[in-house]
N, C-alpha and C positions, 0 to 999 in steps of 0.2 A: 500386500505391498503398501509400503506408507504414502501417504501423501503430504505435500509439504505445506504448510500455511500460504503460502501464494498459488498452488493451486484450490488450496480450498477457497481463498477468496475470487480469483477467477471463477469459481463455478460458481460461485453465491450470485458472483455481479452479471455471471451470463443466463442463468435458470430466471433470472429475478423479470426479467423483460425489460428493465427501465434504463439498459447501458448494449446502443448497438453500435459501440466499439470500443472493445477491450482491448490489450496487449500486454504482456509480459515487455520491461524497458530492464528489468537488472539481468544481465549479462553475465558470464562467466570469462574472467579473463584467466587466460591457460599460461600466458607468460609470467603473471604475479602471481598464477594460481588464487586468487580470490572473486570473489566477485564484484561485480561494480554497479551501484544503482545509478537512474537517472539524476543527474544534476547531485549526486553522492547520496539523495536521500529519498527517492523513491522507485517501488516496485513494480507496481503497476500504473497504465495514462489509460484513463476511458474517457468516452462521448456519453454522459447520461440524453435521456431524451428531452431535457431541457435546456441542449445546446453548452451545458456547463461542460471546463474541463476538468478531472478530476483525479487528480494523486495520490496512491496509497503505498505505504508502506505497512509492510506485512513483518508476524513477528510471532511471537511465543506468547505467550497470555501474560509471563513474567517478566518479558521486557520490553511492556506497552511503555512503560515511564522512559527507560532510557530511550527507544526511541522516537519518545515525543523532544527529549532534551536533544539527541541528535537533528531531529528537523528542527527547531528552535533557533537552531545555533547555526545552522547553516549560509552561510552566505548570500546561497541562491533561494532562502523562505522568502526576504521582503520582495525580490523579483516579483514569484509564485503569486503571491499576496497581488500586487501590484495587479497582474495580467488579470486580476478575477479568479485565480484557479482554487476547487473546491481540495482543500487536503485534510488528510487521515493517517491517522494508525491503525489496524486492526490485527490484534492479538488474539490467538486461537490459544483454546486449553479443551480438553473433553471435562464434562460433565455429566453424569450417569449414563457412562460410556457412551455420551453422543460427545458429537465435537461442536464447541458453541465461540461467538467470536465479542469479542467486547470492541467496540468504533469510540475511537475519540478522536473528534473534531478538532480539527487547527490549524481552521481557515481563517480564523478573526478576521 
């Protein structure tokens, strides 16, 4: 069965011990048939255990860039910024058939 790049980062951030609280925030809406992320641009909210709160939006290994330009560009990033919140991309690809994720920061 596949699993999807959000949960593979969910189980990175929950095995790891250092985020005791995770959640899935993108949603599936059934009336637009699409999905819907937090504030349009993120997938996952955890608690790491240094009180940070932290954003991630989850993806393909090949569309790390587009959506670093999509949270860039988003309205609600300078909010984010503002509150202190830690943000991410993390883009999944396999590599000698494991599955490995590349993180790019973009908290500034």
């Amino acid at each position: 069965m596949a699993t999807s790049p959000t949960q593979r980062t969910l189980k990175r951030l929950k095995d790891s011990g250092n985020y005791p609280l995770v959640s899935i925030v993108e949603k599936w809406n059934p009336f637009a048939k699409i999905r819907q992320d937090l504030f349009g641009i993120i997938d996952l909210l955890a608690i790491d255990n240094k009180g940070n709160t932290v954003g991630i939006q989850v993806t393909s290994y090949s569309n790390i860039s587009a959506r670093v330009k999509k949270m860039e560009s988003s309205d609600a990033i300078s909010h984010l910024r503002n509150a202190n919140w830690l943000l991410s991309v993390e883009g999944w690809h396999k590599k000698n058939n494991k599955w490995v994720s590349r993180i790019v920061d973009i908290t500034k």
